[in-house]
Backbone as ProteinMPNN parsed JSONL, in Angstrom:
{"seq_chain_A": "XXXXXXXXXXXXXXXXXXXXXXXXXXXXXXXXXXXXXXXXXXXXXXXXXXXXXXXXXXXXXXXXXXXXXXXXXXXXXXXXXXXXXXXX", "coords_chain_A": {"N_chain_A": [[-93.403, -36.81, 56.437], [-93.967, -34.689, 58.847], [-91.958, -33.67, 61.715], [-92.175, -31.804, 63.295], [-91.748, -30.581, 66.697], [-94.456, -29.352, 68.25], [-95.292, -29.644, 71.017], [-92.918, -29.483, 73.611], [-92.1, -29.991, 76.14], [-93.865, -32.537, 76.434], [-92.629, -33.378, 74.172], [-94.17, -33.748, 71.39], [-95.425, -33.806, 68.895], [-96.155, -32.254, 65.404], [-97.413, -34.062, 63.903], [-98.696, -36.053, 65.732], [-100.481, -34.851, 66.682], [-101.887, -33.994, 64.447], [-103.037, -36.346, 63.806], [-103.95, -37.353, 66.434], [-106.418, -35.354, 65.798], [-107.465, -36.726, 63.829], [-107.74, -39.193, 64.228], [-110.278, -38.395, 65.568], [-110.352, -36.756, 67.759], [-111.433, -33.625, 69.26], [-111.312, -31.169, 70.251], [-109.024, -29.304, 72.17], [-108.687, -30.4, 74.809], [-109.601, -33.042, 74.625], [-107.279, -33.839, 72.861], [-105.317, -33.377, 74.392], [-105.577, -35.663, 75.845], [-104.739, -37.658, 74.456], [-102.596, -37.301, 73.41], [-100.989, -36.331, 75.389], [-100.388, -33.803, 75.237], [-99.461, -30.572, 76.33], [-99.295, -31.307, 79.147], [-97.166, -31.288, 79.991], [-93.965, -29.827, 82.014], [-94.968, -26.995, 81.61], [-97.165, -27.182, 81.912], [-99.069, -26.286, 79.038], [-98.436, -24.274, 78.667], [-97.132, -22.573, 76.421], [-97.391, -24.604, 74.523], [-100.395, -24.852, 73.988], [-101.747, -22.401, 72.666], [-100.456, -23.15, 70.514], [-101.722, -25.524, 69.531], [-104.275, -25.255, 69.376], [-104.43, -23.017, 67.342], [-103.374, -25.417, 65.677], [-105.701, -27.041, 65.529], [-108.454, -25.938, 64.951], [-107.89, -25.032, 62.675], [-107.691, -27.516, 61.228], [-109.978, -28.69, 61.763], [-111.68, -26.668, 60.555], [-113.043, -24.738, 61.868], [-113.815, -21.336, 63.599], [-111.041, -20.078, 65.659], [-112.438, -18.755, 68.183], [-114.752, -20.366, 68.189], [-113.941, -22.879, 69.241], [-113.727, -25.037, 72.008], [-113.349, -24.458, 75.702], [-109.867, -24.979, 76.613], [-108.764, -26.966, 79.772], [-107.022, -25.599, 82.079], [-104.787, -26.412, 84.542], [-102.972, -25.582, 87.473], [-99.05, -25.802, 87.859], [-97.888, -28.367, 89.905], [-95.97, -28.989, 92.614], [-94.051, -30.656, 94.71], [-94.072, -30.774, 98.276], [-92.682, -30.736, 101.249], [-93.529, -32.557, 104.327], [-92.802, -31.848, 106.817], [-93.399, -28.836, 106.177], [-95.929, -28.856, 105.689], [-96.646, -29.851, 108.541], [-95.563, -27.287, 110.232], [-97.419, -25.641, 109.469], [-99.434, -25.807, 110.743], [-99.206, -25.822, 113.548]], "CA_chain_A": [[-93.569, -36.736, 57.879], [-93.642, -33.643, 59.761], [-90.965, -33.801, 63.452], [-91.796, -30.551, 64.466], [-92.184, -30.561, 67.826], [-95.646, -28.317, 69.143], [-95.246, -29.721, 72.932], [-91.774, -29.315, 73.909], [-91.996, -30.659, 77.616], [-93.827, -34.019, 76.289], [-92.263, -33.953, 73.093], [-95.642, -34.237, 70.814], [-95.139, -33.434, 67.213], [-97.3, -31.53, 64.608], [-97.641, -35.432, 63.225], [-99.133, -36.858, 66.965], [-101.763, -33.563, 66.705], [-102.521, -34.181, 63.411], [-103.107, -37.906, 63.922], [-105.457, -37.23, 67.075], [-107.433, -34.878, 64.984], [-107.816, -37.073, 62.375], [-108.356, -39.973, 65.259], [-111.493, -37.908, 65.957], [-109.868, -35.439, 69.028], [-112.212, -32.145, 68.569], [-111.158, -30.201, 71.614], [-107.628, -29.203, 73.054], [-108.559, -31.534, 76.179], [-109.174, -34.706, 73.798], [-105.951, -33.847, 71.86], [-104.116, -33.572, 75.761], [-106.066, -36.969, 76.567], [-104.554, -38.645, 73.437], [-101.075, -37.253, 73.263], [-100.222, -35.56, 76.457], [-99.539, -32.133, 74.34], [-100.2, -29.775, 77.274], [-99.398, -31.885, 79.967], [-95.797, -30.705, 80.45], [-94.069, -28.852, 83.097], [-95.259, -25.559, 81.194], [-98.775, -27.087, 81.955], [-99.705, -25.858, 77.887], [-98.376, -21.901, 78.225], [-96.197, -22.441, 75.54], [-97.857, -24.689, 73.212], [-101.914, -25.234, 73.713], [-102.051, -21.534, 71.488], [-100.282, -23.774, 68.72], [-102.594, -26.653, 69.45], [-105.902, -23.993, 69.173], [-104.459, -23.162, 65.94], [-103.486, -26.531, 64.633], [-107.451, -27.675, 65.816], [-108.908, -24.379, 63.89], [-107.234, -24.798, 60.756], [-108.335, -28.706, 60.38], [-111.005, -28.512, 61.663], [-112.472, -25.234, 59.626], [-113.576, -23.423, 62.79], [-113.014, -19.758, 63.662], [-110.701, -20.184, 67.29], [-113.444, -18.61, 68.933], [-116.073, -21.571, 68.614], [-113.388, -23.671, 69.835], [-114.358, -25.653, 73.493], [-112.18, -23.82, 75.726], [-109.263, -26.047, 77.424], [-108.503, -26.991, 81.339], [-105.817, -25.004, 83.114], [-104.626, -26.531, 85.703], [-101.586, -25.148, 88.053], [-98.166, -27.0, 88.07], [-98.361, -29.143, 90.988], [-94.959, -28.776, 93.145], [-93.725, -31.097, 96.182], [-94.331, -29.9, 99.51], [-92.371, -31.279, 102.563], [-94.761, -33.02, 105.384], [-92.531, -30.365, 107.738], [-94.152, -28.017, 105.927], [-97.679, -28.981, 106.554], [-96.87, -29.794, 110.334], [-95.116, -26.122, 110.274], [-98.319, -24.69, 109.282], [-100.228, -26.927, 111.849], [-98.522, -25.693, 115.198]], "C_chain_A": [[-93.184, -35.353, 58.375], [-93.251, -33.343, 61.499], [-91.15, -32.546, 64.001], [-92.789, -30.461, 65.419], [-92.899, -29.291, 68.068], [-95.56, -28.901, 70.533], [-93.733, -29.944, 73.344], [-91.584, -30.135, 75.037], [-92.182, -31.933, 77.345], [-93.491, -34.253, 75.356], [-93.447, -34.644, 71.811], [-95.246, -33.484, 69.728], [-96.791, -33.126, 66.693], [-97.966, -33.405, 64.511], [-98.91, -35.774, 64.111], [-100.116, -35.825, 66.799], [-102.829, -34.184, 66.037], [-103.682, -35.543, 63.274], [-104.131, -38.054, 64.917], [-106.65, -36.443, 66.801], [-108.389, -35.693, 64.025], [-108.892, -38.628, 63.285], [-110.201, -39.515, 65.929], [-111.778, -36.341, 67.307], [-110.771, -34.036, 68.409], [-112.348, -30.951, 69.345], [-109.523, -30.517, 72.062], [-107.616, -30.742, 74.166], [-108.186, -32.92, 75.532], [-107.867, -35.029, 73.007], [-104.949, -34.128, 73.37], [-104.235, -34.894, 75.832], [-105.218, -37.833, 75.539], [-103.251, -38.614, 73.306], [-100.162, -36.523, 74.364], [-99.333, -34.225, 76.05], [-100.061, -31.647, 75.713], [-99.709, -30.206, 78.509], [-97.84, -31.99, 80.9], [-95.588, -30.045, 81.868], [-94.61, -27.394, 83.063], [-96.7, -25.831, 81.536], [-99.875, -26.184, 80.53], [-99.097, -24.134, 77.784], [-97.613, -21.972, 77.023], [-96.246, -23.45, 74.289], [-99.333, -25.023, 72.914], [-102.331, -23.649, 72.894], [-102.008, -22.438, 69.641], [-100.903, -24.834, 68.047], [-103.922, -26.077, 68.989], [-106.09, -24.112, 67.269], [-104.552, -24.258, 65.272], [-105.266, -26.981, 64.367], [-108.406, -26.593, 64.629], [-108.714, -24.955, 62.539], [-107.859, -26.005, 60.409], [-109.361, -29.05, 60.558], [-112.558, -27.528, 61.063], [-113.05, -24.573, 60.641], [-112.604, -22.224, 63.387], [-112.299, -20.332, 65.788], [-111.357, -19.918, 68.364], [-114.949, -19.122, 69.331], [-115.215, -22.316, 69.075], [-114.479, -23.724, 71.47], [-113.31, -25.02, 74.245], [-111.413, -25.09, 76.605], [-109.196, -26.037, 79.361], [-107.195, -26.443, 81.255], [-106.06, -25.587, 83.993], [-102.921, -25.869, 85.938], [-100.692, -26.335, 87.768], [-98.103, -27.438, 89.76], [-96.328, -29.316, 91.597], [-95.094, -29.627, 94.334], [-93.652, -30.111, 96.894], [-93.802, -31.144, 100.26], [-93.271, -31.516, 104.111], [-93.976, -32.123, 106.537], [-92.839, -29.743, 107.257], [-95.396, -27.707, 106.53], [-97.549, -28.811, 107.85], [-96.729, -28.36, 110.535], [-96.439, -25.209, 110.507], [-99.496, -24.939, 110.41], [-100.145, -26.106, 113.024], [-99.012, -24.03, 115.192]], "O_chain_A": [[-92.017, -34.981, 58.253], [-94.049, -32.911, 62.331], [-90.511, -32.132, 64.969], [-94.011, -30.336, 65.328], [-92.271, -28.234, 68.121], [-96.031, -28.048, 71.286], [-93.546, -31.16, 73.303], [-90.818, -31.084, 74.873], [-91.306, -32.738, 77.662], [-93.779, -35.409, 75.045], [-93.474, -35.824, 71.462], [-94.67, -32.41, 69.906], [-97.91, -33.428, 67.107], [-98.968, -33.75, 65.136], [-100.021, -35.824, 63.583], [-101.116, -36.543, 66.794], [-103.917, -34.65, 66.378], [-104.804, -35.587, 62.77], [-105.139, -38.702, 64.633], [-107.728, -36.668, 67.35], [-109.528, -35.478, 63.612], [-110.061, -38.979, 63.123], [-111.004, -40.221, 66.54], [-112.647, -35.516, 67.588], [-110.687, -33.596, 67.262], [-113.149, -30.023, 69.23], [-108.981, -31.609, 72.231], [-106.854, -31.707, 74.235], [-107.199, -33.644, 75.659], [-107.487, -36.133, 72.618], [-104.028, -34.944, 73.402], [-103.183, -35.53, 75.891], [-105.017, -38.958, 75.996], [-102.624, -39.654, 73.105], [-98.973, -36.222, 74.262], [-98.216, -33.802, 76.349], [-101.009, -32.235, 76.231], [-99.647, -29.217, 79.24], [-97.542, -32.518, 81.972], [-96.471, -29.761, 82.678], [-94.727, -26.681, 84.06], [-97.49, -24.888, 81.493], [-100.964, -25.647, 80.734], [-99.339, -23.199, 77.021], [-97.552, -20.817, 76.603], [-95.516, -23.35, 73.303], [-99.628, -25.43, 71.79], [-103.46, -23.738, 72.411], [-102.635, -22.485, 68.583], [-100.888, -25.168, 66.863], [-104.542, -26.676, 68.11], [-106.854, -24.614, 66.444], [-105.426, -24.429, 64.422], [-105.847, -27.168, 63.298], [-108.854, -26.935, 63.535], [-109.473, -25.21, 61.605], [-108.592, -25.955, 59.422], [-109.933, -29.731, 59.707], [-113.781, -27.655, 61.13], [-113.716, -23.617, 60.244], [-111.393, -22.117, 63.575], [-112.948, -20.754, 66.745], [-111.153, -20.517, 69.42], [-115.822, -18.754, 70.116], [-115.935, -22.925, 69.866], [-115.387, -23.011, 71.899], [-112.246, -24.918, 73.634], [-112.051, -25.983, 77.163], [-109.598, -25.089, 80.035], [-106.362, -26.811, 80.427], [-107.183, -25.601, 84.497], [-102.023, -25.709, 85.113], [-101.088, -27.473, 87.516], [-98.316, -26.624, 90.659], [-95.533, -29.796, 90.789], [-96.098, -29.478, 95.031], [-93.341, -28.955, 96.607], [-94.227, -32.285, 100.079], [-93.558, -30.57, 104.844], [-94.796, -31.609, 107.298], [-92.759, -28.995, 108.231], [-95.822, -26.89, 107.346], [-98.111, -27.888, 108.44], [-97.74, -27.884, 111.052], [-96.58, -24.343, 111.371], [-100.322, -24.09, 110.745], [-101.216, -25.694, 113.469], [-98.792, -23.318, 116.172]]}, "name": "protein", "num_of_chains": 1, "seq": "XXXXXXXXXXXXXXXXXXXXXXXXXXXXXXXXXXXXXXXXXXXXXXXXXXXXXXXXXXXXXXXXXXXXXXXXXXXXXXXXXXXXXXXX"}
């Protein structure tokens, strides 16, 4: 068994990668959709590179046929006095 953690925030192991690869995952996104790698508060900056690679390597493609993944921003509370604030 291999415990080393590639998503730090959701806690997703090489293993959980490996396992949605093997599950059929063939894109970063389907690997997020399956194990919530990416889906952290880092929103992937800090491990969808190591996910690229892991996908690359077992899958035999060069990183640059890869599908590319979704960025999205981290999503932060906002106070409804805020909004009104901006309102007036």
């Amino acid at each position: 068994m291999n415990e080393l953690i590639i998503c730090r925030c959701e806690e997703v192991t090489k293993d959980e990668i490996l396992e949605a690869i093997g599950a059929g995952a063939i894109s970063i996104n389907a690997i997020k959709r399956l194990t919530r790698a990416g889906m952290g508060l880092c929103q992937g900056k800090i491990c969808c590179r190591l996910l690229s690679l892991l996908l690359s390597d077992e899958l035999k493609t060069p990183l640059g046929e890869l599908e590319p993944y979704s960025v999205r921003p981290p999503v932060r509370p906002v106070k409804f006095s805020a909004l009104i604030a901006d309102e007036e």
